[in-house]
C-alpha atoms as a printed R data frame, in Angstrom:
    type eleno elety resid chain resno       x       y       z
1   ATOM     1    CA   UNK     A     1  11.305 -10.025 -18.477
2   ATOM     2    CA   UNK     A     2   9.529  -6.510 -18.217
3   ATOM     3    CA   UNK     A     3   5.634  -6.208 -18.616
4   ATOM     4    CA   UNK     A     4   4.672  -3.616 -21.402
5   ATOM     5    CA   UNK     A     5   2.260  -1.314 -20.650
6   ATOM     6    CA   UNK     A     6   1.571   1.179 -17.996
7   ATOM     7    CA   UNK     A     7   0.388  -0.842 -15.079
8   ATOM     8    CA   UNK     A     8  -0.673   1.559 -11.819
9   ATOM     9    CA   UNK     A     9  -1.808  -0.320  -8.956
10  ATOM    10    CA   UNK     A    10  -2.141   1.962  -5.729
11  ATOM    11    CA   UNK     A    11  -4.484   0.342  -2.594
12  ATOM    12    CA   UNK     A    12  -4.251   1.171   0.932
13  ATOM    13    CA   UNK     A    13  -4.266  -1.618   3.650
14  ATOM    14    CA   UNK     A    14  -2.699  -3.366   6.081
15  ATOM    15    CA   UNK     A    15   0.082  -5.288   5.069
16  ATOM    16    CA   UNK     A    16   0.505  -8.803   6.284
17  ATOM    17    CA   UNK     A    17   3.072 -11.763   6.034
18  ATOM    18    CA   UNK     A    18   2.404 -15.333   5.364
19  ATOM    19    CA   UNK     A    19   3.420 -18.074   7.980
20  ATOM    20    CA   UNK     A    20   5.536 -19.760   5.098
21  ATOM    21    CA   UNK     A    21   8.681 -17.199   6.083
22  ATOM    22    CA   UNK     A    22   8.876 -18.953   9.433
23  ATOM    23    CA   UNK     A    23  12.892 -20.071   9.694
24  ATOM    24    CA   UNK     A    24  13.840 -23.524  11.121
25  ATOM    25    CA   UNK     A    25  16.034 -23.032  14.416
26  ATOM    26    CA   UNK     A    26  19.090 -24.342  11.555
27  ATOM    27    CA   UNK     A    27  18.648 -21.383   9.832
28  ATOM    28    CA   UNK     A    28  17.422 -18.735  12.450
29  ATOM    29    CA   UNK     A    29  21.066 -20.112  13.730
30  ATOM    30    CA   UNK     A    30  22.870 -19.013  10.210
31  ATOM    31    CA   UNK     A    31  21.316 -15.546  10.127
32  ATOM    32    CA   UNK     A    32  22.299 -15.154  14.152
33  ATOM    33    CA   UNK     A    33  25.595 -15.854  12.534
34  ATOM    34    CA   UNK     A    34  25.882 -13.678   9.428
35  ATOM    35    CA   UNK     A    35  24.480 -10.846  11.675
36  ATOM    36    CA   UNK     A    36  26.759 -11.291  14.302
37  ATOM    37    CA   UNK     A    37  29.655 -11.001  11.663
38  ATOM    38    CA   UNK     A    38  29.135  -7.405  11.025
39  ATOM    39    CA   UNK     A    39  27.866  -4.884   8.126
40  ATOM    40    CA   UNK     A    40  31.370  -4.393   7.705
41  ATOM    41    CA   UNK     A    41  32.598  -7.014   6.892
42  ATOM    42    CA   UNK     A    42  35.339  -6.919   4.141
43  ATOM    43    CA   UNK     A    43  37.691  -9.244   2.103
44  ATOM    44    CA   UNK     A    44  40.711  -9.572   3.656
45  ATOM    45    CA   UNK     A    45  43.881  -8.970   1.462
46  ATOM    46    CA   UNK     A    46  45.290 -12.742   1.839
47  ATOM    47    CA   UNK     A    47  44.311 -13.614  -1.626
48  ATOM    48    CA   UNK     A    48  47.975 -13.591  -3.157
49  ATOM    49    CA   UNK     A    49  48.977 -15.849   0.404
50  ATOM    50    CA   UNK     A    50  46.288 -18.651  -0.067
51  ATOM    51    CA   UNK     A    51  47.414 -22.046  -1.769
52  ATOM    52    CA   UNK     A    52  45.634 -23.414  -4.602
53  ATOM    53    CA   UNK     A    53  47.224 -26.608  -5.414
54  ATOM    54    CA   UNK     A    54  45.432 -26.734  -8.947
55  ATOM    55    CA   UNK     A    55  46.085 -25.011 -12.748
56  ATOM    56    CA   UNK     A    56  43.838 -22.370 -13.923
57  ATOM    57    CA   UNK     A    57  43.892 -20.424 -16.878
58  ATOM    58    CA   UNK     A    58  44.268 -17.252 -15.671
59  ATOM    59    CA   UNK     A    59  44.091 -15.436 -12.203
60  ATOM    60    CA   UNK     A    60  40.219 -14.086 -12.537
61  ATOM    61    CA   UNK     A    61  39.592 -17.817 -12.515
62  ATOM    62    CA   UNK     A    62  41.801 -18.665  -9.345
63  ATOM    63    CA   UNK     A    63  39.945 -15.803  -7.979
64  ATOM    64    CA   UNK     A    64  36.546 -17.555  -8.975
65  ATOM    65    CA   UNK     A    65  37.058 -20.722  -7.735
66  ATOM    66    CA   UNK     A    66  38.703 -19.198  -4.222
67  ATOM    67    CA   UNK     A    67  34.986 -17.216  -4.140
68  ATOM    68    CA   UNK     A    68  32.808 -20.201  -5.355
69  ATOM    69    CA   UNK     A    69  34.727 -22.822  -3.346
70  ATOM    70    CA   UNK     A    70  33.687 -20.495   0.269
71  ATOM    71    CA   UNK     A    71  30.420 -20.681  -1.255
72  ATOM    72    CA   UNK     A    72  30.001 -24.694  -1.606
73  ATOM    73    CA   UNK     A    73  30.956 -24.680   1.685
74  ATOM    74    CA   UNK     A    74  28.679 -22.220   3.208
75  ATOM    75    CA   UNK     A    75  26.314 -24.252   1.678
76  ATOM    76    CA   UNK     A    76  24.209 -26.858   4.015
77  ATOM    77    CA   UNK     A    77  21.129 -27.894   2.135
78  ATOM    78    CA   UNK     A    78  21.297 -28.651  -1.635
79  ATOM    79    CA   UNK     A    79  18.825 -31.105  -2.275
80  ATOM    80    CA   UNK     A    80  19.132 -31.147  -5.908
81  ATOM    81    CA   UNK     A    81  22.429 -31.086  -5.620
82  ATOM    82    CA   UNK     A    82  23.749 -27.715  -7.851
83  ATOM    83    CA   UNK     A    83  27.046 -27.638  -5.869
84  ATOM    84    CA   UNK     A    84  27.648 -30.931  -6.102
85  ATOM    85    CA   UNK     A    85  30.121 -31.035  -9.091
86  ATOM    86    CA   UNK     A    86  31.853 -27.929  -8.135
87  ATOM    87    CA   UNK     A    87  34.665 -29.309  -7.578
88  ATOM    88    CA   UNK     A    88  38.602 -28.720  -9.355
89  ATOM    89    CA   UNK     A    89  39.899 -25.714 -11.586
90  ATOM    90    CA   UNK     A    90  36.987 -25.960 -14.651
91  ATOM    91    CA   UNK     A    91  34.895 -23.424 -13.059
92  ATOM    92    CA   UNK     A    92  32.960 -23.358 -16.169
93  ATOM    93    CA   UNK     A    93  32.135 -26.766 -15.646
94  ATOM    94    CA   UNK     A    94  30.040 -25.718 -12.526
95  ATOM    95    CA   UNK     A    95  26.573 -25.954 -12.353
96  ATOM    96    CA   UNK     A    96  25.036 -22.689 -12.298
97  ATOM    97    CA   UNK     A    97  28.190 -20.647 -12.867
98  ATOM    98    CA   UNK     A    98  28.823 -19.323 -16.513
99  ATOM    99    CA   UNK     A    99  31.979 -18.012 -18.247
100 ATOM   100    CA   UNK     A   100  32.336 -15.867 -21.459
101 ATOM   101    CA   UNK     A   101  35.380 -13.355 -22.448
102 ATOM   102    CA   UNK     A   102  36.386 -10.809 -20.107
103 ATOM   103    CA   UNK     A   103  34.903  -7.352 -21.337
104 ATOM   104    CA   UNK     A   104  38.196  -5.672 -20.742
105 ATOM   105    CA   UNK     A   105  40.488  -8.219 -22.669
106 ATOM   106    CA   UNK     A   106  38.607 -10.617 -25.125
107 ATOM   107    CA   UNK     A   107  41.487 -13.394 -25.177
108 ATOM   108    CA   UNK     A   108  40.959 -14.146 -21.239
109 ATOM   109    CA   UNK     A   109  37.534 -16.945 -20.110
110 ATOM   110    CA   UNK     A   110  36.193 -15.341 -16.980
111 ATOM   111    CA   UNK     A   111  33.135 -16.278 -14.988
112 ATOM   112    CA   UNK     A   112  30.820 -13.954 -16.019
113 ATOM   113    CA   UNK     A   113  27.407 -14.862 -14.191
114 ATOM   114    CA   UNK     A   114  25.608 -17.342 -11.360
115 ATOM   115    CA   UNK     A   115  22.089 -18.932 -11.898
116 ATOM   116    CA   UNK     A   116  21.091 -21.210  -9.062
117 ATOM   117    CA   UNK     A   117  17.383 -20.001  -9.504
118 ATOM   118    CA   UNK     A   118  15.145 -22.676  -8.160
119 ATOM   119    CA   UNK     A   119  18.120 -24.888  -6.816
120 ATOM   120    CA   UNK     A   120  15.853 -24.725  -3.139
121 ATOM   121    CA   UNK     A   121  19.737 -24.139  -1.591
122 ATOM   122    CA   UNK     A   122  20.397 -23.099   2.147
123 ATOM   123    CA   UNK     A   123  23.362 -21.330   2.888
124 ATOM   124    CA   UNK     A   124  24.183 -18.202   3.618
125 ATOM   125    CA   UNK     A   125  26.547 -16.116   1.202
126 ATOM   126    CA   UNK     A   126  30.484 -15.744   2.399
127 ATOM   127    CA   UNK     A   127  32.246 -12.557   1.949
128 ATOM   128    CA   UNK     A   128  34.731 -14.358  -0.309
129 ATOM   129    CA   UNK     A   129  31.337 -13.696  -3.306
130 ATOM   130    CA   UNK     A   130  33.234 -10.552  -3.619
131 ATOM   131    CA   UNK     A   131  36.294 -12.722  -5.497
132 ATOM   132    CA   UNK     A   132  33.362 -12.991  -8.857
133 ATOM   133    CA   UNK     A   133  34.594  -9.762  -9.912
134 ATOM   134    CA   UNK     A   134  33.696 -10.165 -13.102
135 ATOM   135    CA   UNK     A   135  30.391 -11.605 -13.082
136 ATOM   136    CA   UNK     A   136  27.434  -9.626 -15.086
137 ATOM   137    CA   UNK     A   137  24.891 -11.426 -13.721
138 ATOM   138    CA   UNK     A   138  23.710 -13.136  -9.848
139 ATOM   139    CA   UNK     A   139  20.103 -14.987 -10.114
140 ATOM   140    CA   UNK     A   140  19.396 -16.865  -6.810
141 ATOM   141    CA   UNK     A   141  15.557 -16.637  -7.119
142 ATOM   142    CA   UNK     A   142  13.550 -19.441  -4.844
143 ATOM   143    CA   UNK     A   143  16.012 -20.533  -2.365
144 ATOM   144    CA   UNK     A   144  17.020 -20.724   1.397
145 ATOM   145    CA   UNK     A   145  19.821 -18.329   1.496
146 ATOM   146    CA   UNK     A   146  19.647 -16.669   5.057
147 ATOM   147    CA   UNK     A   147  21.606 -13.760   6.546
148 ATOM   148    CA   UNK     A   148  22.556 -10.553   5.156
149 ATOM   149    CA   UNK     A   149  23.966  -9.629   2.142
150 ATOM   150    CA   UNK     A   150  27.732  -9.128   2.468
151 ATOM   151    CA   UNK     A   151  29.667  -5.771   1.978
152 ATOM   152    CA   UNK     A   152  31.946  -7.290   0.099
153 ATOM   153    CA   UNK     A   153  29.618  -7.354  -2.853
154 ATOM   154    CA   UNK     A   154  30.738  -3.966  -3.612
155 ATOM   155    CA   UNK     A   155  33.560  -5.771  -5.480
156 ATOM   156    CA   UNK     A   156  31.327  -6.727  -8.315
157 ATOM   157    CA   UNK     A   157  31.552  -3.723 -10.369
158 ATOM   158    CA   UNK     A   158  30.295  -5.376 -13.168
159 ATOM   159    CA   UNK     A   159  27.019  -6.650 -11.891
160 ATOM   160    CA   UNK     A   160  23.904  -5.678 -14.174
161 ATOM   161    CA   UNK     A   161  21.617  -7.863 -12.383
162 ATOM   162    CA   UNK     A   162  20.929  -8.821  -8.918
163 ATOM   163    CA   UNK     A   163  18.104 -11.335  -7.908
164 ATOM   164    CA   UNK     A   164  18.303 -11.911  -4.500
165 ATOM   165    CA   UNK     A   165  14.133 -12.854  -4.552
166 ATOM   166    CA   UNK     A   166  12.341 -15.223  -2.477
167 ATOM   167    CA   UNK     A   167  15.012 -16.006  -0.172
168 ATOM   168    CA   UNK     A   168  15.598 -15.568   3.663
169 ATOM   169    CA   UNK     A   169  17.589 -12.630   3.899
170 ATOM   170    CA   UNK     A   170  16.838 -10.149   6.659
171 ATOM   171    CA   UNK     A   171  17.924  -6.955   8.304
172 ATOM   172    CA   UNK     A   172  17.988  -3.303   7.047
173 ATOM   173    CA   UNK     A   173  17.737  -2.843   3.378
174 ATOM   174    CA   UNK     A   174  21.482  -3.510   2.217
175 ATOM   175    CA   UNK     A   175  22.615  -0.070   0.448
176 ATOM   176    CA   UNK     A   176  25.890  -1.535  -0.290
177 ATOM   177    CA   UNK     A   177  24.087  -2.683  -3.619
178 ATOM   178    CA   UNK     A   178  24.036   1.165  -4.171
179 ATOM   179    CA   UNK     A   179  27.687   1.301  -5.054
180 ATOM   180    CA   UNK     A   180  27.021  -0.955  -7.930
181 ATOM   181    CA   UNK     A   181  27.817   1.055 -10.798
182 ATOM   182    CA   UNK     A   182  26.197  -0.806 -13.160
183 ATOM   183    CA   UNK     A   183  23.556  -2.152 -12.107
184 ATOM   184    CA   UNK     A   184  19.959  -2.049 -13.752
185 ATOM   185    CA   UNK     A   185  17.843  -4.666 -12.401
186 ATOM   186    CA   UNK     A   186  17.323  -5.194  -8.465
187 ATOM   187    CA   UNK     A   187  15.172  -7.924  -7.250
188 ATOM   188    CA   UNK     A   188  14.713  -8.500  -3.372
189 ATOM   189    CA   UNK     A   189  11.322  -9.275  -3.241
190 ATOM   190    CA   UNK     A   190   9.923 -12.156  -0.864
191 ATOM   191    CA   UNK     A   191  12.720 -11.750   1.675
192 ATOM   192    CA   UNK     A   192  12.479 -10.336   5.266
193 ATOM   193    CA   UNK     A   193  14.463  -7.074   4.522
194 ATOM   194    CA   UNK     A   194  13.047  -4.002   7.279
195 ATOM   195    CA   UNK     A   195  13.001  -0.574   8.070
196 ATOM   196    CA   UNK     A   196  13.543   2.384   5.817
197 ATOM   197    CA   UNK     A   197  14.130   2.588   2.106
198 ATOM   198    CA   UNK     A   198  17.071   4.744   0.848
199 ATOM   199    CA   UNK     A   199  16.509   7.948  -0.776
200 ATOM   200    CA   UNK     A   200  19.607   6.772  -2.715
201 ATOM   201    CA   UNK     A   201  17.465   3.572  -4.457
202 ATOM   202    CA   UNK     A   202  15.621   6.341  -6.421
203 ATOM   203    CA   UNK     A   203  18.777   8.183  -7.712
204 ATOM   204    CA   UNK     A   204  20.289   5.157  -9.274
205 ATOM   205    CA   UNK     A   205  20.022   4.574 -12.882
206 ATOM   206    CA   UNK     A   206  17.790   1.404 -12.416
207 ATOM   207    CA   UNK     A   207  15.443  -0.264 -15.032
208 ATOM   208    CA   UNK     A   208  13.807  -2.347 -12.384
209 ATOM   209    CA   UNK     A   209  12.997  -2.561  -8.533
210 ATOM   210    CA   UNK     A   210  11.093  -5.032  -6.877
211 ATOM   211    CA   UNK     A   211  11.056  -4.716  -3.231
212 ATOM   212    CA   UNK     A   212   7.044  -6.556  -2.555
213 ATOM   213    CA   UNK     A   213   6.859  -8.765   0.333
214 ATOM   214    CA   UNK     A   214   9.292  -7.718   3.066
215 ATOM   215    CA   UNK     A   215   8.864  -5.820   5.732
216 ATOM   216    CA   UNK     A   216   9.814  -2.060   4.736
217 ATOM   217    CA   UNK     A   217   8.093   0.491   7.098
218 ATOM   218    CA   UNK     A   218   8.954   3.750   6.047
219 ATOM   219    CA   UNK     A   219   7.628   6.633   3.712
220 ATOM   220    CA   UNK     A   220   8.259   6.270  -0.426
221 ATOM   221    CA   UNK     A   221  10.923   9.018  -0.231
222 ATOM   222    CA   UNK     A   222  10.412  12.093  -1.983
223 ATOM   223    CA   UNK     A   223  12.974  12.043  -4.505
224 ATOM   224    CA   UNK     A   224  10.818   8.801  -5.826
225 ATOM   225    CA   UNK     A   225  10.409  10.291  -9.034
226 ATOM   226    CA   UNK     A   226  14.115  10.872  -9.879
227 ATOM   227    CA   UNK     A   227  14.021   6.944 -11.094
228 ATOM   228    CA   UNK     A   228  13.471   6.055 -14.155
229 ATOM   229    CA   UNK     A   229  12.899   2.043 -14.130
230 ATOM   230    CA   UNK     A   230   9.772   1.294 -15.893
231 ATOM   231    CA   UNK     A   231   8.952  -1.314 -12.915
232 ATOM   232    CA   UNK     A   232   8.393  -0.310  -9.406
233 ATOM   233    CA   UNK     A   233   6.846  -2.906  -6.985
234 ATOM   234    CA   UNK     A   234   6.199  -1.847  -3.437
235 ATOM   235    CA   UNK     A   235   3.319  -4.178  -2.550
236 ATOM   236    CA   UNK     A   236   3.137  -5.888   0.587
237 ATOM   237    CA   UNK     A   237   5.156  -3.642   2.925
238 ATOM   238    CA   UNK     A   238   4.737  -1.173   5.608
239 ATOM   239    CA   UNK     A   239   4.868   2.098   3.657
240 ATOM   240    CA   UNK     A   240   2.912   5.224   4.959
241 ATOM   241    CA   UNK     A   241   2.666   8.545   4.161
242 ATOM   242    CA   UNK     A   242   1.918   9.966   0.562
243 ATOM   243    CA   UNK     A   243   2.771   9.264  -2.808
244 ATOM   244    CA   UNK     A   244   5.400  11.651  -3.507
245 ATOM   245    CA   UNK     A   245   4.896  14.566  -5.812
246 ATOM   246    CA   UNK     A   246   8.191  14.041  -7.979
247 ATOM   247    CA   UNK     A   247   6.075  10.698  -9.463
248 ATOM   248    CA   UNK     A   248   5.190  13.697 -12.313
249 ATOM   249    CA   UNK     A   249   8.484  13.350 -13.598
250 ATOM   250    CA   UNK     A   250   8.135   9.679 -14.364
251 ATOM   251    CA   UNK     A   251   5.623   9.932 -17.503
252 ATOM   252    CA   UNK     A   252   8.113   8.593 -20.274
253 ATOM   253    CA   UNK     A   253   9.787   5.710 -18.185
254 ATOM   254    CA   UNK     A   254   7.176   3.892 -16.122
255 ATOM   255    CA   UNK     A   255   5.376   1.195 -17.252
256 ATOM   256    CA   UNK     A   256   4.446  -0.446 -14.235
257 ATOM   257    CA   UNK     A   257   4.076   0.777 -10.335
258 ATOM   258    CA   UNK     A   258   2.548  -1.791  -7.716
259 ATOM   259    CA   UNK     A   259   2.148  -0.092  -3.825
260 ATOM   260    CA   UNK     A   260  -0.682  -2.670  -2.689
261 ATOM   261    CA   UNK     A   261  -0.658  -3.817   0.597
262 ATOM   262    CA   UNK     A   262   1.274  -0.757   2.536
263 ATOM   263    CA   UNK     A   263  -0.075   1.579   5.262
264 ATOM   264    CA   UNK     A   264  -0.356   4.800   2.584
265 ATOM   265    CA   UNK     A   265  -2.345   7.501   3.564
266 ATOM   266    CA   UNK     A   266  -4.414   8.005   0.306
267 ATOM   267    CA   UNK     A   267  -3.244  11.766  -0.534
268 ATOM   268    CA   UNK     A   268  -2.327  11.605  -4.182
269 ATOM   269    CA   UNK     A   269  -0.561  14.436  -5.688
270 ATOM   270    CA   UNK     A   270  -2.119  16.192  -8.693
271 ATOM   271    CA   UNK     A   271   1.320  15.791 -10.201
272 ATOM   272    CA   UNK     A   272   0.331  11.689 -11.017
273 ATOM   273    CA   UNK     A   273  -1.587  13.558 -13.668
274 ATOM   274    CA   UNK     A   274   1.616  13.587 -15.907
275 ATOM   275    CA   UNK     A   275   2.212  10.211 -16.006
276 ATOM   276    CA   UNK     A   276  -0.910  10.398 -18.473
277 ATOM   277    CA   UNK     A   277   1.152  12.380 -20.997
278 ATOM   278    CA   UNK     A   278   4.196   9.840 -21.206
279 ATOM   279    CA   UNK     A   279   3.884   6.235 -21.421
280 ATOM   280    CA   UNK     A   280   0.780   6.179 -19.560
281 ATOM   281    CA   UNK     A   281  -1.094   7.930 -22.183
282 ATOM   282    CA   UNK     A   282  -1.011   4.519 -24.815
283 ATOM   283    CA   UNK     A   283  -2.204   2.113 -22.277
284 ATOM   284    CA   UNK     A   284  -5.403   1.149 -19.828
285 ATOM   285    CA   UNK     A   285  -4.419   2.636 -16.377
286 ATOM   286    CA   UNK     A   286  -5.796   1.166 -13.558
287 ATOM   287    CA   UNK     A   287  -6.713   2.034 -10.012
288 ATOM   288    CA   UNK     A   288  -8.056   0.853  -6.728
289 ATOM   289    CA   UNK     A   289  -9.833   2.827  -4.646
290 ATOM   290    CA   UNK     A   290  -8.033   4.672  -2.154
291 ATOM   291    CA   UNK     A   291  -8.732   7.460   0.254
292 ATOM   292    CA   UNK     A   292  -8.571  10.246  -2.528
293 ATOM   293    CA   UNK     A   293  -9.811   8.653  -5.494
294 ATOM   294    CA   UNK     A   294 -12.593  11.373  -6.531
295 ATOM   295    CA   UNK     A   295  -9.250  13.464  -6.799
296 ATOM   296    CA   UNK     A   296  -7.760  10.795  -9.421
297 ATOM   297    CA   UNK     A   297 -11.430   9.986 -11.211
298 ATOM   298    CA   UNK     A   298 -11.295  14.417 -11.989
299 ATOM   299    CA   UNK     A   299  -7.879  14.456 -13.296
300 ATOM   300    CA   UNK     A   300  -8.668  11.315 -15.653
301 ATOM   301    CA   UNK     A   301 -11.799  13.008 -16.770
302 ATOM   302    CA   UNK     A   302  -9.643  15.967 -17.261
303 ATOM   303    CA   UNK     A   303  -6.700  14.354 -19.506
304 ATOM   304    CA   UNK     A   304  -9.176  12.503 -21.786
């Protein structure tokens, strides 16, 4: 899934956003409606009071198709029809939705990851996602989800990987996917996420962040090189200011950094001379011109 090789990419420009994330006045309507809900929104604690008038295996799979069932119906566009047979207590039966064992007991079916990648769905997602406790896995790449991502997502303490990518979602970057403990891969890329990034993005133990093609305006914070993902991609934002010094530290982890398209200033630290002692060091590294360059071309010449 990960390119190999050390990839750096750093160009200074304007950033600028294609006509094809104009919203339909259906779904401007859905994200005026998922925004007017609240950052906080929660699950309630009704669970145990709802009637289910169907046999499951377990409870984790009650509590699946309670979440997946909210889902269908926040659901309305599915023109290839992924939701269509999600219907009854076989779960695993759904379209999209996979089950395995439960990682704490081995003799229990849970529902342990959603793919609806490609499915071209409009929706929005319910707070009841945070019933899919134990899924491992959420891939919702190329479709019309709109809204924000809800809080209740900090339920899924299981989830390794997010893809949230070319999508519709908007508003502030949504740090509740900081409290997942573990998870490694974070994909938001193509959405119409704004304002500042966390500090808090870089201190997670993350293998892979793609935030390219949203509308970020803020500086890279300066803790940036506390992360140790071997994928960065910042391309296509509003970012200013200066690559942080603490990139130095990321020699032996990163592969691959992308910060085309932003509003950087073109200071480079001398400290992006390390990265050619790690991983770097074995592969090609390549560079657009940039404000400071000469500065870069010198410490090249200087580390062979």
């Amino acid at each position: 899934m990960l390119a190999s090789g050390c990839f750096l990419v750093l160009l200074v420009s304007l950033c600028s956003f294609s006509s094809s994330f104009a919203l339909t006045d259906a779904e401007a309507a859905f994200i005026a409606r998922r925004q007017l809900l609240g950052d906080n929104e929660e699950l309630s604690n009704t669970l145990e009071e709802m009637t289910v008038n169907l046999k499951f295996e377990n409870d984790r799979l009650k509590k699946a198709y309670i979440g997946l069932q909210a889902w269908k119906k926040a659901v309305y566009s599915d023109p290839f029809k992924f939701t269509a047979n999600w219907e009854g207590a076989d779960v695993c039966a759904y379209k999209g939705v996979f089950c395995d064992q439960a990682l704490d007991d081995p003799t229990i079916t849970v529902v342990a990851g959603i793919d609806l990648n490609h499915a071209d769905i409009a929706g929005h997602l319910p707070v009841e996602i945070g019933h899919l406790v134990d899924v491992s896995l959420i891939h919702l790449n190329s479709n019309r989800f709109c809204g924000i991502i809800p809080r209740s997502i900090k339920n899924l303490l299981l989830l390794d990987e997010a893809d949230f990518s070319n999508n519709r979602f908007v508003g502030p970057f949504p740090d509740v996917l900081l409290e997942l403990p573990k998870l490694k891969y974070l994909d938001l890329r193509f959405n119409n996420f704004e304002g500042q990034v966390p500090s808090g993005l870089f201190d997670k133990n993350l293998d892979a962040i793609f935030l390219n093609d949203n509308r970020f305006h803020s500086i890279i914070p300066e803790n940036f090189g506390n992360s140790n993902a071997s994928v960065v991609v910042l391309a296509n934002n509003r970012f200013y200011g200066c690559i942080p010094k603490s990139i130095g530290k990321m020699g032996n982890t990163l592969d691959e950094l992308i910060v085309t398209n932003n509003e950087l200033s073109g200071c480079l630290p001398e400290e992006i001379s390390k990265l050619l002692h790690g991983k770097c060091s074995k592969e090609p590294l390549y560079l657009a011109q940039i404000g400071q360059f000469h500065v870069l071309k010198e410490l090249l010449r200087e580390h062979g």
